[in-house]
C-alpha positions as CSV (number, residue, x, y, z in Angstrom):
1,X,107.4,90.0,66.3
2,X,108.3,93.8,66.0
3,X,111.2,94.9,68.4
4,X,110.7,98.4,70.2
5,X,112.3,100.7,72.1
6,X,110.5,100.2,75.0
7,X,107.8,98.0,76.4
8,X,105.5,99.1,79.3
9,X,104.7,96.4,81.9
10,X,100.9,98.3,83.1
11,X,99.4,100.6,81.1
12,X,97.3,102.7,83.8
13,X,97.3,105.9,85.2
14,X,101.2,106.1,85.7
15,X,102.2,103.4,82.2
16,X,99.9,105.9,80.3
17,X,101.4,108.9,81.6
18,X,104.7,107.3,81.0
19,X,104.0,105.4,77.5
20,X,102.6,108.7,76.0
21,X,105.7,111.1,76.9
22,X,108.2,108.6,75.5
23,X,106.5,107.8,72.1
24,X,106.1,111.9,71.8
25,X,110.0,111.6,72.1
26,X,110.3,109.7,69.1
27,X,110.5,106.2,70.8
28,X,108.6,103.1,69.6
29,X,106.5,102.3,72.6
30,X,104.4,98.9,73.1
31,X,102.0,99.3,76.2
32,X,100.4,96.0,78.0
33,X,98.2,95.9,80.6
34,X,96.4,92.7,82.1
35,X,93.0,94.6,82.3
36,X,91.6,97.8,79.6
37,X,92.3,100.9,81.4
38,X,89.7,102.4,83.1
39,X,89.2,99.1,85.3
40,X,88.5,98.2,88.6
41,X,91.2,96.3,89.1
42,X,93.9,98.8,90.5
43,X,93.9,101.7,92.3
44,X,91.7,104.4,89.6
45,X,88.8,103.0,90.5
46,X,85.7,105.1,90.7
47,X,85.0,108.3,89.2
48,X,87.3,110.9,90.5
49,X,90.3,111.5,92.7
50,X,90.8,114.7,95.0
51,X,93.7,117.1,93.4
52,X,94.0,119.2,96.4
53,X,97.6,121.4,95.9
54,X,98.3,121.3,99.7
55,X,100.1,118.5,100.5
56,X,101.0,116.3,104.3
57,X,104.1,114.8,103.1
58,X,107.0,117.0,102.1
59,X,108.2,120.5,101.0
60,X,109.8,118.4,97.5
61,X,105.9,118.0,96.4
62,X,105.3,121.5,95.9
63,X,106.9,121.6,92.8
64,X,105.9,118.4,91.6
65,X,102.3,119.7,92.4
66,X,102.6,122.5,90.0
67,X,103.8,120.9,87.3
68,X,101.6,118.5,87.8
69,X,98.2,121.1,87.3
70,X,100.1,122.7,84.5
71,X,100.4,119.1,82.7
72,X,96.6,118.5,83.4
73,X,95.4,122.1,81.6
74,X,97.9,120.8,78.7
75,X,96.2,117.6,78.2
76,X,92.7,118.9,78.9
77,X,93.5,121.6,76.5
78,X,95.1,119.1,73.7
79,X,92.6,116.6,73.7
80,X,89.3,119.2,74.5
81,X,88.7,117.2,77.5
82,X,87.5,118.3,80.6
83,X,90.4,116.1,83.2
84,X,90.3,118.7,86.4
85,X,87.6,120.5,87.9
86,X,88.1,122.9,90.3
87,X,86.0,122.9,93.3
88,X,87.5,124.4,96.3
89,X,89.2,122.4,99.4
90,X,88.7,122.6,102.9
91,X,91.2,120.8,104.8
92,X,89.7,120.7,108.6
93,X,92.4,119.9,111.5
94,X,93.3,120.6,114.9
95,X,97.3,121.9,115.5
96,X,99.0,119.1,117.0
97,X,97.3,116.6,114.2
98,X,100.6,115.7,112.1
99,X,98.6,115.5,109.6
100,X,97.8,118.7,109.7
101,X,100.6,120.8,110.9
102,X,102.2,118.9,108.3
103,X,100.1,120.3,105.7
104,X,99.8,123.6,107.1
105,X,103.6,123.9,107.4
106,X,104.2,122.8,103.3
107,X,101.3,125.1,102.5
108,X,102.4,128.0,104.0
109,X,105.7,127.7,102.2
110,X,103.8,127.1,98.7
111,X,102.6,129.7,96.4
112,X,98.9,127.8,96.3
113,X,96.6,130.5,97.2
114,X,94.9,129.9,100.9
115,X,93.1,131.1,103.4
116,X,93.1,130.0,107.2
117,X,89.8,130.4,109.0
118,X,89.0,129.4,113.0
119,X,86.4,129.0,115.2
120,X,83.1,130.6,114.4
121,X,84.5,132.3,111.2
122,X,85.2,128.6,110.1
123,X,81.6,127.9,110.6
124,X,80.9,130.4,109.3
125,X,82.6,130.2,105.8
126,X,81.5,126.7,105.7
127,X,78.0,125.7,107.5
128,X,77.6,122.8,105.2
129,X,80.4,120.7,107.6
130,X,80.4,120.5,111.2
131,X,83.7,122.0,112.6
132,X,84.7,121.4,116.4
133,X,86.0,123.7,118.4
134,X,89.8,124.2,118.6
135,X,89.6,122.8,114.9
136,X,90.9,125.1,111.8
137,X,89.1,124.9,108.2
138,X,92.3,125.9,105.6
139,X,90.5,127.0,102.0
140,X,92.3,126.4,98.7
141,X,90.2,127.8,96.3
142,X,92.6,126.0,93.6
143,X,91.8,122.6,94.9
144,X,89.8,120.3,93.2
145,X,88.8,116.8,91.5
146,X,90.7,114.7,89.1
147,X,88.1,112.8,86.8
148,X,89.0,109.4,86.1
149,X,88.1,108.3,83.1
150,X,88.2,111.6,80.8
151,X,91.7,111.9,82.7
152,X,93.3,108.1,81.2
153,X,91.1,108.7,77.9
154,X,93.2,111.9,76.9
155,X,96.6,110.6,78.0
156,X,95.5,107.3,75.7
157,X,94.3,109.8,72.9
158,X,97.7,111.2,73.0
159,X,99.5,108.2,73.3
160,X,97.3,106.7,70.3
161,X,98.5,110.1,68.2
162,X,102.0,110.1,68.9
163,X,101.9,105.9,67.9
164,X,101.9,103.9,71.1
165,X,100.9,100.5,70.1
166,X,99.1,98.7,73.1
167,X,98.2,95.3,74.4
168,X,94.8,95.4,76.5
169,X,93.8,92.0,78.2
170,X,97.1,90.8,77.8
171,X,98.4,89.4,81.4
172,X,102.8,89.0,81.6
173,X,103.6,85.9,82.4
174,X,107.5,86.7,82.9
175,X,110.1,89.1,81.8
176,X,114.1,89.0,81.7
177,X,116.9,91.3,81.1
178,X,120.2,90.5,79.7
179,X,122.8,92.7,78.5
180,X,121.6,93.6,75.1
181,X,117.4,93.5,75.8
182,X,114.4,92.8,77.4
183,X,112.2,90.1,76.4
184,X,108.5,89.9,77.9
185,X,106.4,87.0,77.7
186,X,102.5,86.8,77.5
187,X,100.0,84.4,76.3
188,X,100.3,86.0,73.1
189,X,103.8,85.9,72.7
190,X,107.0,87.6,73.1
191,X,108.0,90.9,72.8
192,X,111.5,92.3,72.7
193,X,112.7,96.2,73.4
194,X,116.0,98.0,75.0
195,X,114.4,99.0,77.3
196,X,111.3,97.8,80.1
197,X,109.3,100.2,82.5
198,X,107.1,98.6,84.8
199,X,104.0,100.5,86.7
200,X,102.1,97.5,87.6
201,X,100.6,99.6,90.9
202,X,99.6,96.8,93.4
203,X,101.3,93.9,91.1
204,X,104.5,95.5,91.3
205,X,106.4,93.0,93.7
206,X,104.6,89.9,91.9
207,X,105.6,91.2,88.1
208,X,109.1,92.9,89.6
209,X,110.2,90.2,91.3
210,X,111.2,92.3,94.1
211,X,110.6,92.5,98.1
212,X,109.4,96.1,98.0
213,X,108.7,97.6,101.8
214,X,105.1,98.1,100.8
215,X,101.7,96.8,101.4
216,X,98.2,97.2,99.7
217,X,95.3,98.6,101.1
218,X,91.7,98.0,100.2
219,X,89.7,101.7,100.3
220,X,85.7,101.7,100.0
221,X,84.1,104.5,98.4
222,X,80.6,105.4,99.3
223,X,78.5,108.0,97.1
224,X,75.4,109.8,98.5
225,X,72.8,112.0,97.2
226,X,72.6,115.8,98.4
227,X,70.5,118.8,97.4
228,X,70.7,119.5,93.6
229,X,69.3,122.6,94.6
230,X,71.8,123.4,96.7
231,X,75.2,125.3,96.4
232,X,78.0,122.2,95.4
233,X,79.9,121.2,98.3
234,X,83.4,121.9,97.8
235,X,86.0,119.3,98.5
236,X,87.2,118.2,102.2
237,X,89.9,116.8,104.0
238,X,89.7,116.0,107.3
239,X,92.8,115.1,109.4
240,X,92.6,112.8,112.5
241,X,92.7,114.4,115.9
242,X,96.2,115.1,117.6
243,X,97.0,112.2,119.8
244,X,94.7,109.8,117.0
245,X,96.6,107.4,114.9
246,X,92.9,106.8,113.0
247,X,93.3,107.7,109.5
248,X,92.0,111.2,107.7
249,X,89.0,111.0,105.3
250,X,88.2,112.7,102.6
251,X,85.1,113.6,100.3
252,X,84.2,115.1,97.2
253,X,81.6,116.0,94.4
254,X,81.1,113.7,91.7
255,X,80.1,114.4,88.1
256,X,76.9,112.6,88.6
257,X,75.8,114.7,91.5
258,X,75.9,112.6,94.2
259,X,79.4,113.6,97.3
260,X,81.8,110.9,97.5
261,X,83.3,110.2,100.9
262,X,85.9,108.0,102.5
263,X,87.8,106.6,105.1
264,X,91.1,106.0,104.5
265,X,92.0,102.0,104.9
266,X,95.1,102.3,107.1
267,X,95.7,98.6,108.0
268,X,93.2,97.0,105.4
269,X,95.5,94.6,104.2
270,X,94.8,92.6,100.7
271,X,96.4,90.7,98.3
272,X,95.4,92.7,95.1
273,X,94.4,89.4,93.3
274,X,91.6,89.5,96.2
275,X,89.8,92.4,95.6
276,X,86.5,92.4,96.0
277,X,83.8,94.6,95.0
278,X,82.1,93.7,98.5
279,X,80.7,96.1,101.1
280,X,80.3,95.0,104.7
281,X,78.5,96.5,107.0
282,X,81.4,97.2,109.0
283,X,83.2,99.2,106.0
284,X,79.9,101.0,105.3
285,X,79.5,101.7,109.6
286,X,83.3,103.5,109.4
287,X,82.3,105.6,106.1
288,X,78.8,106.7,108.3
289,X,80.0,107.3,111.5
290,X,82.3,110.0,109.9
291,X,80.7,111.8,107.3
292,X,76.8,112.2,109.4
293,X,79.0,113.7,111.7
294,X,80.7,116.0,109.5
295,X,78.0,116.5,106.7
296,X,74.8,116.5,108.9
297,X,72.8,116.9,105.9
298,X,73.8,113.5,104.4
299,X,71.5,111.1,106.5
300,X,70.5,108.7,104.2
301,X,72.5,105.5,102.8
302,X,75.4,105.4,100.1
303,X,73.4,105.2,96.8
304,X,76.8,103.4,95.3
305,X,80.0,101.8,96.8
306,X,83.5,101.7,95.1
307,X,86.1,99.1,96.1
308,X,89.8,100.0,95.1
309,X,93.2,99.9,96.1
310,X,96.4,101.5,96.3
311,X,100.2,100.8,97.7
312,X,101.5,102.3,100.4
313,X,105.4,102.2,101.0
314,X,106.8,102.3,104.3
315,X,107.5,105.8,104.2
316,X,104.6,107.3,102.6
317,X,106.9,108.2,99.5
318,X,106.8,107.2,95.6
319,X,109.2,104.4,94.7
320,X,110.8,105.3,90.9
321,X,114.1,104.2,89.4
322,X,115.9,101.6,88.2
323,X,115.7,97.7,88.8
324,X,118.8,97.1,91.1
325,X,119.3,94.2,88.7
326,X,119.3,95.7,85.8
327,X,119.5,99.2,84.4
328,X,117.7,98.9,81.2
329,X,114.5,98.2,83.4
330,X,113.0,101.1,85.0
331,X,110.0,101.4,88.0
332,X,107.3,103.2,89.1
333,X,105.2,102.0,92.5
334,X,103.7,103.0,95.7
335,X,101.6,105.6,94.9
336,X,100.3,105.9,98.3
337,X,96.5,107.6,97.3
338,X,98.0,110.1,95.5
339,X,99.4,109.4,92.9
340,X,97.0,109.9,90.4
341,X,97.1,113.5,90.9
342,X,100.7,113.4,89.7
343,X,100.5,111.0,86.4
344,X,101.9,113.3,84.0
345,X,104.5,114.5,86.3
346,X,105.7,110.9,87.0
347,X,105.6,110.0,83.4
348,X,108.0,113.0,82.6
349,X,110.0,111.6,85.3
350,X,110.2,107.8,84.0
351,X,110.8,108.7,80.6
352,X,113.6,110.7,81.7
353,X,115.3,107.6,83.7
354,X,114.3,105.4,80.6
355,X,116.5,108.2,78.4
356,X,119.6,107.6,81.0
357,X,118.2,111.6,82.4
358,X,118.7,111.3,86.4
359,X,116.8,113.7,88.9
360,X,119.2,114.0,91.9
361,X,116.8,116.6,93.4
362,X,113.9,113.6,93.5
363,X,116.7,111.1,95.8
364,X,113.5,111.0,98.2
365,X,111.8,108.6,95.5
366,X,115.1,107.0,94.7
367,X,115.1,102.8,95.4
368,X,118.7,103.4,97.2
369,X,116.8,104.1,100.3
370,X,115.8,100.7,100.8
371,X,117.8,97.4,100.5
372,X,115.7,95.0,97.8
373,X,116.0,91.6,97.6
374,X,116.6,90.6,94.1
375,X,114.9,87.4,93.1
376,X,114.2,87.8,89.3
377,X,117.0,88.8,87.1
């Protein structure tokens, strides 16, 4: 079979970031995914993601977010695809939530356009949502929703253009690295490159090999009807009261028309060769509770559920380098919900570690912060 440069192990949201951006390089590029991207199967599932620009993790996002927007206009504009629309965001907190004092801090020191609004000026600006009192509402005008499908689409029309060959319904069955190549193995066959990259999202440890300090979380989705007559809803975040280790939610509009809201499943352990596409009545009760109280004019049931997933490492931050058994193999995992946002920004990235290109000023992603065990070689 034909050798290659490089062979990615997932050919998703971050492998088709990643797979595009090296065969535009010049590289001969063989993508392989178990599933056909868009599935439900990992953690794109459903129709859009939130691309808010504020951020409750660190000051080093800022930039990443961006380059990140700039990336998506490129593609959108490349491919005439609509990949982002912009709908506004409210983030609603109280100070003392970390969540948001952490958001508020990193927004502040952003350029992102926002304006902070309290008490009855918050209801106010937004009577659609119920806002308590001591609670802020912070408005990005800039923030908005990441659509799914158009989004991978464009990054595989590109990829398709600049010659990636892929592999869809092709599952890996092993890999190895020696000192000259890699060889992957599926049903099909083998394959041979210099060089591996694996974004496998919530398969990473099983494909890897590796005891990565993360765990994946099963998130339900819930879609419900509102007024087509009325004004769109922007997008919200909501942070969890101070003293609250509950999670945040989140909600936004869809293309079809209906509001999309969640809960996010801190604690909702899975193994991702589990996932279901079943509701219970307890996941649907947690996704109620919160948004009748904060949307009083959504009453009725969800007219569609989504089941996905994502992986959250053990310090809320992207895992991306090199396999600490190997440096022709390169990683990307632990998106932690929001990585989708980011896919052409982590592709630029792995494609620079796949070309020997280091980012010292990304060491918070860097694998050295944890101690792996190495049990495939």
């Amino acid at each position: 079979m034909s050798r290659y440069d490089v062979i990615i192990i997932g050919a998703g949201t971050w492998g088709g970031s990643t797979a595009w951006q090296l065969a535009e390089r010049g590289h001969k590029v063989l993508a392989i995914d178990a599933f056909t991207p868009p599935h439900d199967h990992g953690s794109h599932a459903g129709a859009t993601r939130l691309a808010r620009q504020s951020n409750s993790t660190g000051p080093e996002y800022v930039a990443l977010t961006q380059k990140a927007f700039e990336a998506w206009k490129s593609i959108g504009e490349r491919t005439g695809t609509e990949v982002l629309v912009t709908t506004g965001n409210v983030f609603v907190g109280a100070p003392g939530s970390k969540w948001f004092d952490n958001t508020l801090e990193n927004l502040k020191a952003s350029p992102f356009e926002h304006e902070i609004f309290t008490g009855e000026d918050a209801r106010a600006r937004f009577p659609r949502l119920r806002i308590a009192d001591g609670e802020l509402a912070v408005w990005e005008p800039n923030g908005g929703v990441s659509l799914v499908q158009p989004s991978l689409r464009a990054m595989q029309q590109l990829g398709r253009e600049a010659g990636v060959e892929v592999r869809y319904g092709e599952k890996v069955l092993d890999w190895s690295a020696s000192d000259s190549e890699v060889v992957v193995r599926t049903a099909a066959g083998e394959y041979r490159a210099d060089r591996l990259v694996v974004t496998a999202g919530a398969f990473s440890n099983k494909v890897l090999g590796l005891d990565f300090p993360t765990r994946v979380e099963r998130q339900v989705l819930a879609n419900f009807r509102v007024d087509p007559e009325g004004p769109r809803l922007p997008s919200i975040y909501i942070a969890a009261p101070p003293g609250d280790d509950s999670a945040p939610s989140y909600g936004c509009p869809e293309p079809d028309g209906t509001f999309k809201f969640s809960v996010v499943g801190k604690g909702n352990i899975i193994d991702p060769d589990t996932l279901s596409q079943d509701v219970t009545d307890a996941d649907l009760d947690r996704v109620l509770s919160i948004v009748r109280d904060r949307i009083p004019e959504i009453q009725g049931d969800p007219v569609s559920t989504t089941v996905c997933m994502w992986t959250e490492s053990e310090d809320g931050h992207w895992l991306l380098g090199r396999h600490p058994a190997s440096d022709r193999v390169v990683l990307g995992a632990g998106c932690n919900g929001r990585g989708f946002r980011y896919a052409p920004v982590i592709g630029s990235i792995l494609a620079d570690l796949t070309e020997g290109i280091d980012h010292p000023e990304l060491s918070r992603f860097d694998l050295s912060r944890y101690e792996l065990e190495r049990s495939h070689t």
